[in-house]
N, C-alpha and C positions, 0 to 999 in steps of 0.2 A: 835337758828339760827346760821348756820356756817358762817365765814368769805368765802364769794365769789366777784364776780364781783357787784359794785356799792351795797354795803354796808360799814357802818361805826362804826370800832371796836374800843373800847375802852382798850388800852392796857399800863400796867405798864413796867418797864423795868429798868433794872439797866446794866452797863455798867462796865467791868474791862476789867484789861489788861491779860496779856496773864502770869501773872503771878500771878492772882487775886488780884491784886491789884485796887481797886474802882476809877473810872475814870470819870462816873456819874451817880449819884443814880433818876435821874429821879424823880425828885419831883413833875412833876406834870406826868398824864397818857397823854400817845401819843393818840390821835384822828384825824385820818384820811379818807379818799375817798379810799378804797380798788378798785385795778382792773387795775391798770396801770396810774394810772392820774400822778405819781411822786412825790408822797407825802411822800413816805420813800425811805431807801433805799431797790433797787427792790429784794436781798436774803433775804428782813427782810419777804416783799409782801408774798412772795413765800413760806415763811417758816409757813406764818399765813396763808395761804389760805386754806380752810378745817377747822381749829379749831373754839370752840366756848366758849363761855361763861364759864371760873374755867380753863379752859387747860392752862398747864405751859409748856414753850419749850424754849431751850436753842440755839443760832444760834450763830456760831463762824465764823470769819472772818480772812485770812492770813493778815500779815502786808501789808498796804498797799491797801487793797481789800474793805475797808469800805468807807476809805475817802480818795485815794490815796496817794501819795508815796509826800513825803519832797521834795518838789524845792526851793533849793539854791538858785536859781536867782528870790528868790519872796520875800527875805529878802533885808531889805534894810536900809542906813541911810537915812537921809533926816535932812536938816537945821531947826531948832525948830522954826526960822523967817518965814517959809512957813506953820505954821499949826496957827488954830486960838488960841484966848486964852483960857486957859481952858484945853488945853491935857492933857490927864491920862493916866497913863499905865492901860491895859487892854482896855482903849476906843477902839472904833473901826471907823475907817475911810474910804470913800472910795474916792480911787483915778485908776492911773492907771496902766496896769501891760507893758510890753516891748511891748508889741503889738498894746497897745492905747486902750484895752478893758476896759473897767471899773472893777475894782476889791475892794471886802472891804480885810482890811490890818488891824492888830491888834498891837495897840502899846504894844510892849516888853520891854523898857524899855528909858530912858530919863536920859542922860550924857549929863550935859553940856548943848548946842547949838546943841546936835545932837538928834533927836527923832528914836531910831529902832522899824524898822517894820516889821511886817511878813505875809505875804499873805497865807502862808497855814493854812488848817483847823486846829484848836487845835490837833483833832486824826491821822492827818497825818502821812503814816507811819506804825502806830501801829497796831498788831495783836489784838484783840479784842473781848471780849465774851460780847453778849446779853441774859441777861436771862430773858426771858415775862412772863406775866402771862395776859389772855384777862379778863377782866371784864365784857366787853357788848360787843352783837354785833347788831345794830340795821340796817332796810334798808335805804339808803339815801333818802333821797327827789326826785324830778324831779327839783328843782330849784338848788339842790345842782350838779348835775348831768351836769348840762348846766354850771355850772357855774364852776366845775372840784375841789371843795373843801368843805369843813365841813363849815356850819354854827350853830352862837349858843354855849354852852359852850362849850368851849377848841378850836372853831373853829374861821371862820372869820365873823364879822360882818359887813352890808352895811349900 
């Protein structure tokens, strides 16, 4: 079966940078709703659309083009009295960005009475290679279809 509209692939993937160097090895395989639901990102869609089951393909991304570009002003300190007990660096939080939108932030690090945060995605920025390979590619359900996601393993459960 080829990857098309409302099917759901089974695919491994590993992740470097643009200098190969490993960025993440994808330990588990990505399983999704192919066809536009928003469940990857949409060059990844695009790039599996057509292939099936053993096909290996490599998708590269400009800096910047996977998980956009570094914003400075989504870094941030914040008084360590304002978070609860228990902060970690690498925890993740969510609070707000200058807009009043809700945004998760990723503690950086923890000096003192100050907690740094950063609202960009870890890849931010970064040129990037994907390299898949599809496992399965099976058809979704009708319930999965209504409901815009994978159930079941590696999916969502209700």
């Amino acid at each position: 079966m080829k990857i098309e509209q409302d099917t759901v692939p089974t695919v491994t993937y590993r992740i470097t940078d643009d200098k190969g160097r490993p960025v993440d090895a994808g330990t588990d395989p990505m399983v999704y709703l192919h066809g536009g639901y928003q469940a990857t990102l949409p060059k990844l869609e695009a790039a599996l659309n057509g292939h099936e089951a053993g096909d290996k393909l490599t998708v590269e991304f400009a800096a910047g083009e996977a998980f956009g570009m570094r914003d400075e002003a989504l870094v941030r300190a914040i008084d360590k009295a304002d978070f609860p007990p228990g902060v970690k660096v690498g925890g993740q939080l969510e609070g707000r960005d200058d807009s009043g939108n809700a945004h998760v932030f990723t503690v950086q690090k923890i000096k003192g009475n100050q907690v740094m945060l950063d609202g960009n995605h870890p890849l931010a920025g970064l040129a990037l290679r994907f390299s898949l390979q599809v496992l399965n590619v099976r058809a979704a359900s009708a319930e999965e279809i209504a409901h815009r996601h994978v159930h079941g393993a590696h999916g969502h459960h209700h």
